[in-house]
N, C-alpha and C positions, 0 to 999 in steps of 0.2 A: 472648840469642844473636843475632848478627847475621843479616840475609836472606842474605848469601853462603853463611854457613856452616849455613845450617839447609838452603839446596838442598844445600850439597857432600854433608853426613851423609844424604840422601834419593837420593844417586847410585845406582840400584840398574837392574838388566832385573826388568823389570814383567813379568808374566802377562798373556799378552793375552788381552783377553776378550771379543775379535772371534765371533761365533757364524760358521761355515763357512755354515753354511747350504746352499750346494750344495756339493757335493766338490772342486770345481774351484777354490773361492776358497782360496790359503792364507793362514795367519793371519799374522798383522804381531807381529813383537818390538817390544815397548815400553820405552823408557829414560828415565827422567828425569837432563838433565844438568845442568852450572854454567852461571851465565850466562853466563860468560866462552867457554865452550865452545859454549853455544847460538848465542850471536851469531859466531862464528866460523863454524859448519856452513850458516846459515840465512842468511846472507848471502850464500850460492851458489845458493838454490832459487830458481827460476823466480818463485815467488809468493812472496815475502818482500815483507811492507810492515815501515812506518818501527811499526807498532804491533805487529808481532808481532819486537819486538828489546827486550832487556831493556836495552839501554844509554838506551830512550828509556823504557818502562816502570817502570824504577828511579825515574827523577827525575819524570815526570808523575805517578805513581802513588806517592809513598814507604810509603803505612797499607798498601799489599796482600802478599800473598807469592808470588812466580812459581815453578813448577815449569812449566820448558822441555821437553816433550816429543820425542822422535825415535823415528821409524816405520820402524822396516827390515824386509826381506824379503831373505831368505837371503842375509844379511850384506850387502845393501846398502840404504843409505839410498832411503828412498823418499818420505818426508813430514816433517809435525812440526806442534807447534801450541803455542804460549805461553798458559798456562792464569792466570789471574790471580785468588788467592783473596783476596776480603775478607771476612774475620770482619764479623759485624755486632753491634754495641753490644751487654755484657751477654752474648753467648756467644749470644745467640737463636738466631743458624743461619750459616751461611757459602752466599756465592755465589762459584761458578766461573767467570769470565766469560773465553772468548777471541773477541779482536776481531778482525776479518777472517781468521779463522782456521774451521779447519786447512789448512795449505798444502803444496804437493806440492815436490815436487826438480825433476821434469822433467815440464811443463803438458803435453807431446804424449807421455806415456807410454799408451800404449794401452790398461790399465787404468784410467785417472785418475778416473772417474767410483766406480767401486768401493771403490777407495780412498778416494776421501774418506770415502764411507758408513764402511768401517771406521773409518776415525780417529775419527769423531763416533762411532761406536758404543762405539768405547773410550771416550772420553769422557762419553758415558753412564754406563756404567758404572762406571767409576771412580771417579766425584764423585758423582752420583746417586744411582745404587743403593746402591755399598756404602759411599760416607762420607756421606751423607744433607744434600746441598748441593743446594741450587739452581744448575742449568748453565743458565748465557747464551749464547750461539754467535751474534755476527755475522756476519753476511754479507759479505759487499764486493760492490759496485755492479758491473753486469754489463750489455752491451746488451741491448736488446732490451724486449719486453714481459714477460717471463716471469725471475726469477733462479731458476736450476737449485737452487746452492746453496740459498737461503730454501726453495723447496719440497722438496728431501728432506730438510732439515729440518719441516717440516710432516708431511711424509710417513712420520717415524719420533716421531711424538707428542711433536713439540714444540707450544708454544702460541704463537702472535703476541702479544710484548708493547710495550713503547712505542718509538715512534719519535723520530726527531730532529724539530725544529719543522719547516725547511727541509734535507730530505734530498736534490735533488738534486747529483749531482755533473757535472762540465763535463770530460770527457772527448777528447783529442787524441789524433789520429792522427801518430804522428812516423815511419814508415817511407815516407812520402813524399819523392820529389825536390821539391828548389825550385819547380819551376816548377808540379810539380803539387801545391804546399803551399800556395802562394801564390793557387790560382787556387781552392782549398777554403775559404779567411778567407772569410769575412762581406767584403760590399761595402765598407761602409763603415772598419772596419779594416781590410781590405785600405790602404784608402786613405791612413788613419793612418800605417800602415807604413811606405807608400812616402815619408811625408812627414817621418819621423823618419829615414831612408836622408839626408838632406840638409841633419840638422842639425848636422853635425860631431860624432857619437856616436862613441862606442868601445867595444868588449865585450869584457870579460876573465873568464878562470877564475881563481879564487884558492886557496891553500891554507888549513887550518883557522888558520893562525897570524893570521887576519885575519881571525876573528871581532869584534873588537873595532872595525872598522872599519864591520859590518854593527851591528854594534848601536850605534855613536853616530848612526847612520843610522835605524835602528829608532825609537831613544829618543827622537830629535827628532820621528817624525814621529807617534810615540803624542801627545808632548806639545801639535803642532800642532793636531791632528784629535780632542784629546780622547774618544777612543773607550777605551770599558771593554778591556781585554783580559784576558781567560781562557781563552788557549791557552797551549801548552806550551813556552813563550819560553825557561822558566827551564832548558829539557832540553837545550837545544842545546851547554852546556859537555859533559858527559859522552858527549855524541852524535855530535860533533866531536872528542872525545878517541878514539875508535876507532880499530884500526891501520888502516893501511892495507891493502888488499886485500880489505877486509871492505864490509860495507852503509852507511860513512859517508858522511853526505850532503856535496853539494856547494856551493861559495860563489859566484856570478858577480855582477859589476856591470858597471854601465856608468856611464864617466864623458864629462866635456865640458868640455876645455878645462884639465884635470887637474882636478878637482872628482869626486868619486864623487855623481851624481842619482841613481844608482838600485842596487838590490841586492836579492839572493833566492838563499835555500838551497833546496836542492831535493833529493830523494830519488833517488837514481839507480839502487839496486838492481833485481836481477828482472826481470820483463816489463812492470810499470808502475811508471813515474819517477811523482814525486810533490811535488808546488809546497808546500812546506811554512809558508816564511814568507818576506813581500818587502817592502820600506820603498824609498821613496822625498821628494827635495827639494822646497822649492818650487819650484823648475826643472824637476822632472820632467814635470808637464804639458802644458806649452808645447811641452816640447822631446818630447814622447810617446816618452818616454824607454822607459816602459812595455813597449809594441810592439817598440820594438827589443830590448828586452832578452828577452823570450818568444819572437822568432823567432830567435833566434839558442842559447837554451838548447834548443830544439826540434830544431834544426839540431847541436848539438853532442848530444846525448841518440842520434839517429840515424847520427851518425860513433863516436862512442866508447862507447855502451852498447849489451846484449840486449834496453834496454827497447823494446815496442811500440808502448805509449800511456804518455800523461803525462797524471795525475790534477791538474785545477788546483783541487779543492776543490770548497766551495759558494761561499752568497753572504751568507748568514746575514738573509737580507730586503734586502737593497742590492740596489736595482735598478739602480745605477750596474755594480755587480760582474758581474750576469747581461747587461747590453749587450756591459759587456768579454768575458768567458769565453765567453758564446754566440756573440758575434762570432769570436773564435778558434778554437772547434770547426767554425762555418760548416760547411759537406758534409764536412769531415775526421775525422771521429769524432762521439762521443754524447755526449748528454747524457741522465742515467739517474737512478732514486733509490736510497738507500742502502737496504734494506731494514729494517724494523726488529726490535727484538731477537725472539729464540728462544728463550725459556725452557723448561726441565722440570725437576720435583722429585717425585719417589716422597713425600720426606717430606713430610706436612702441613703439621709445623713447619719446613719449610725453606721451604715454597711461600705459606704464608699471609707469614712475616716478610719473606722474598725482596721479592714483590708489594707488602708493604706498603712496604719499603726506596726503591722504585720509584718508587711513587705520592707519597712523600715527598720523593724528588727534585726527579719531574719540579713539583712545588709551588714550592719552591725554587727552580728552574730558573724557573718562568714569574713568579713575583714579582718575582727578582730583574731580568727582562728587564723586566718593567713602570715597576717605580721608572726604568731606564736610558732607556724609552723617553718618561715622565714629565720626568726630568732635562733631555734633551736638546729636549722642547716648548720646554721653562719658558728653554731658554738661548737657544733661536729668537727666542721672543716679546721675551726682552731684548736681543737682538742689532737687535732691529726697532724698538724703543723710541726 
């Protein structure tokens, strides 16, 4: 049975099993719908990332199964959360993992904080308690010293489980004017800025039909700078294929002289836009093609979307990456860490094989970054030969 048709046949109103707890809370309807459905509704909510939308969890994720959640209160939408089950090898146990999830409809709803509690409480219950899974629940990166979210997760008995190597994220402020956007950069890109304004740059929005144009651009510049890549390059045909009106991301480049140097998709939905993936020529440094192409996505984010801030990622240990991105948050926004996972399982066998799943990753994970970081000595020292 296909992943479409096994959510269509699970289309049901859930029993919610939100506990009242005070008399005043009312309890939330629960639906699981189609993808096709979920990324239509969830592409409207305030808090919608590019990883709580099945058109991009489909293709990064093909071994798991989504059931799309929606949270109403007396018949109106009020939340939701993309629930991503993967069976683990041999039937051992299954995790529920949603990432930067659960997210609301309307961020200034006056109950927001409440809500969320329920949704994760559904979610407890649901996959924990009574299908005996281990639930993962990320966070999303938050200012400040403290995330809300990670701690009422803490706070309703979840456990801190592993984190990313380098969590944090590089945070922009885009509801700024020009003048006072300009005067929040970092000094020194500040100056970059001003110095790419005078290279005979040009900045354009494109439509998805010219994805092909971003990827001979990509392809070249993976093949130049030989770097590993495992992110989720390969989701952008189906992620792009979105109608319009919905959470599809965006294409912009900048060219010089007709030549495309530089290019980057970016998320536009919700209250935070999000720098997804960007390639650039060997022209583009000279000409800090870069700069210009991020003050002007920033500038355009601010005239035509609700987004607030623009997520530009990490850095993944490139200290070249953290000059740029810190430099462009400069006094205009944060830089935060991702928090890391939230675990809980009732069952034993969910929580021992879970944790084990985990540990076995992140093993994986640090090997394979080792060989990579091995590889790339070994091709210094011959480069210097």
């Amino acid at each position: 049975m296909s992943l479409a048709s096994n959510i269509a046949v699970n289309t049901r109103i859930l029993t919610a099993h939100v506990a009242a707890g005070a008399a005043a809370v009312e309890p939330l309807q629960v639906e699981i719908i189609a993808p096709d459905a979920w990324d239509r509704r969830a592409s409207a909510f305030d808090g919608i990332c590019q990883e709580q939308l099945c058109a991009y969890a489909q293709a990064r994720w093909p071994g798991v199964v989504l059931e799309p959640l929606i949270f109403s209160r007396d018949g109106q939408t009020v939340g939701g959360a993309l629930v991503m089950i993967q069976p683990l090898p041999l039937g051992l146990a299954s995790i529920a993992l949603t990432k930067w999830g659960p997210i609301l409809a309307d961020n200034a709803d006056s109950g927001a904080d409440r809500l969320m509690g329920q949704m994760v409480d559904h979610i407890t219950q649901a996959y924990a308690k009574e299908r005996g899974m281990m639930v993962t629940i990320m966070a999303k990166t938050a200012p400040g010293d403290t995330n809300a979210d990670f701690q009422r997760l803490m706070a309703k008995g979840y456990v801190k489980g592993q984190g990313v190597r380098f969590p944090n994220r590089y945070v922009v402020d885009v509801r700024l004017d020009d003048e006072t956007r300009m005067a929040r950069f970092g000094q020194k890109w500040r100056y970059h800025l001003r110095k790419s304004f005078k290279a005979g740059l040009s900045f354009e929005r494109a439509g998805p039909e010219q994805l092909d144009r971003f990827m001979v651009l990509y392809n070249a510049m993976s093949d130049r700078k030989q770097f590993p890549d495992y992110s989720a390059i390969d989701s952008l045909d189906s992620f792009l294929a979105m109608p319009g009106g919905t959470a599809r991301p965006e294409l912009f480049f900048v060219t010089h002289e007709g030549e495309t140097v530089a290019g980057a998709v970016i998320f536009t939905a919700g209250h935070t836009a999000a720098y997804l993936y960007g390639a650039t020529n060997d022209d583009a440094l000279d000409l800090r093609a870069g700069y210009f192409l991020h003050w002007h996505i920033i500038r355009w984010l601010r005239d035509n979307t609700e987004a607030k801030v623009y997520d530009l990622g990490g850095t993944d240990g490139f200290q070249g990456l953290h000059q740029f991105k810190s430099g462009m948050v400069g006094e205009g926004g944060y830089i935060a860490p991702i928090p890391p996972m939230a675990n809980y399982a009732i069952s034993l066998r969910a929580r021992f094989w879970g944790a084990l799943a985990y540990e076995a990753r992140a093993f994986a994970t640090k090997t394979r970054d080792g060989m990579e970081h091995l590889k790339r000595k070994i091709m210094r020292k011959l480069r210097r030969a």
